[in-house]
C-alpha positions as CSV (number, residue, x, y, z in Angstrom):
1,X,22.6,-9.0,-46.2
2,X,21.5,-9.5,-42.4
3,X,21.7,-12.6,-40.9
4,X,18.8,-11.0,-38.5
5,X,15.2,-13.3,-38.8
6,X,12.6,-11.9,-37.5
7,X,9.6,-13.4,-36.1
8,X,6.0,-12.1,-35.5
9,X,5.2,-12.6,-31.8
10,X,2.2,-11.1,-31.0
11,X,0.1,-8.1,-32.2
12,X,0.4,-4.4,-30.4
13,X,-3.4,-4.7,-28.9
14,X,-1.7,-7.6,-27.0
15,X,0.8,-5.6,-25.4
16,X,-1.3,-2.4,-24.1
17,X,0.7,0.4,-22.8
18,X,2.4,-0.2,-19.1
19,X,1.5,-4.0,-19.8
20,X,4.0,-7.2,-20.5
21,X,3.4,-10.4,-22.2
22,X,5.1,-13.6,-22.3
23,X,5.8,-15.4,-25.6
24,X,7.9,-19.0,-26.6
25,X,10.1,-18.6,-29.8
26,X,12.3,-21.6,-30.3
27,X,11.7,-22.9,-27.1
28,X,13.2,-19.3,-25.6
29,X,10.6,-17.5,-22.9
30,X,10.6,-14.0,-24.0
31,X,9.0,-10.9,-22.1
32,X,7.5,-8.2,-24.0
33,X,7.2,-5.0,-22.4
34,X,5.1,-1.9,-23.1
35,X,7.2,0.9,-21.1
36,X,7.5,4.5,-21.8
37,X,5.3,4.0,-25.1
38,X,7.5,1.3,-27.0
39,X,7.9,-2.1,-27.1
40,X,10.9,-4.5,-25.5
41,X,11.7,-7.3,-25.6
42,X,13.6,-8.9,-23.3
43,X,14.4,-12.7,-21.4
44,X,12.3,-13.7,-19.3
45,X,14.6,-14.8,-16.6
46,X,16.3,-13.2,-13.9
47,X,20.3,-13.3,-13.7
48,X,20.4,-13.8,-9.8
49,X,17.9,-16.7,-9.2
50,X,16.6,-17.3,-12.8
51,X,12.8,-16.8,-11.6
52,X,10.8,-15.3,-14.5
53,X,10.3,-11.8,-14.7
54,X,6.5,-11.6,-16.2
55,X,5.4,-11.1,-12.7
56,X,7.8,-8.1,-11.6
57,X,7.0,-4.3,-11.4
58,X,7.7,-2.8,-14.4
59,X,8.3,1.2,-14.4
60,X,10.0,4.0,-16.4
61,X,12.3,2.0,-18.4
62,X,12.9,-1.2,-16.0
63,X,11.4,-4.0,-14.8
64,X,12.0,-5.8,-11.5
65,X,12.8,-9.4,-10.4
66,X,9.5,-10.1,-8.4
67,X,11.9,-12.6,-5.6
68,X,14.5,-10.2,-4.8
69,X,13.7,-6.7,-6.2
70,X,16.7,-6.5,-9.0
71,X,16.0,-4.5,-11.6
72,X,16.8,-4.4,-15.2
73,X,17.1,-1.8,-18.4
74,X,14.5,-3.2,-20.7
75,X,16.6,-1.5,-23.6
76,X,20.4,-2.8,-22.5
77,X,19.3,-5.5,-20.4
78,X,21.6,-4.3,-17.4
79,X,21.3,-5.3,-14.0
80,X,20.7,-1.9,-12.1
81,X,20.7,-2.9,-8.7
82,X,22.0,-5.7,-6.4
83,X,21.2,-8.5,-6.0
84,X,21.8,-9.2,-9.7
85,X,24.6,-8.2,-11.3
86,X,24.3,-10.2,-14.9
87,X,22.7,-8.4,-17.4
88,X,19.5,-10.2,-19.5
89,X,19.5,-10.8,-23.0
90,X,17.8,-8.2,-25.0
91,X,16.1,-9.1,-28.5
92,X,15.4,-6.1,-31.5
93,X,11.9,-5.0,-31.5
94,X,10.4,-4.0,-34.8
95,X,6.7,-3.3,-35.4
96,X,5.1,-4.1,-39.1
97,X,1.7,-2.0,-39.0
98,X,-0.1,-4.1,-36.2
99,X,2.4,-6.9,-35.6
100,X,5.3,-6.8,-33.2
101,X,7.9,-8.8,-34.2
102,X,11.8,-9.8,-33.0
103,X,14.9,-10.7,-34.1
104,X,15.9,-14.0,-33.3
């Protein structure tokens, strides 16, 4: 038995390929990202100066802190470049038909 709940957060039209969208589940900000043709989900906060991340560059895998230029792996989370060096919380990503949805 998992102890995993997963909630429905938005549907995959909403998240078009190369884009990102913002969602609130219990009061947590949580980015979702459409990068290299699936769906993450990660906070949206940056480690180094906690500015959300909805407004960085997102390529190939990453996404970058739109302040300071850190990046991050959208599938570990891991701070790939200075200035940050704290990794972001990741959340699993499953898709049900249309839906997107993530464990909480």
């Amino acid at each position: 038995m998992s102890d995993k709940r997963f909630v429905a957060v938005a549907t995959l039209q909403e998240v078009p390929a190369g884009e990102k969208k913002c969602v609130d589940v219990d009061g947590k900000k949580i980015l979702l990202c459409n990068s290299r043709d699936k769906i993450f989900a990660v906070e949206n906060q940056c480690s180094h100066v906690m500015e959300p991340l909805e407004d960085g560059r997102m390529r190939g895998g990453w996404i970058a802190c739109p302040v300071h230029g850190a990046r991050f792996d959208l599938e570990t989370g891991k701070a790939l470049n200075p200035p940050a060096l704290i990794p972001i919380l990741t959340y699993e990503v499953r898709i049900d038909g249309q839906v997107i949805e993530i464990a909480v």
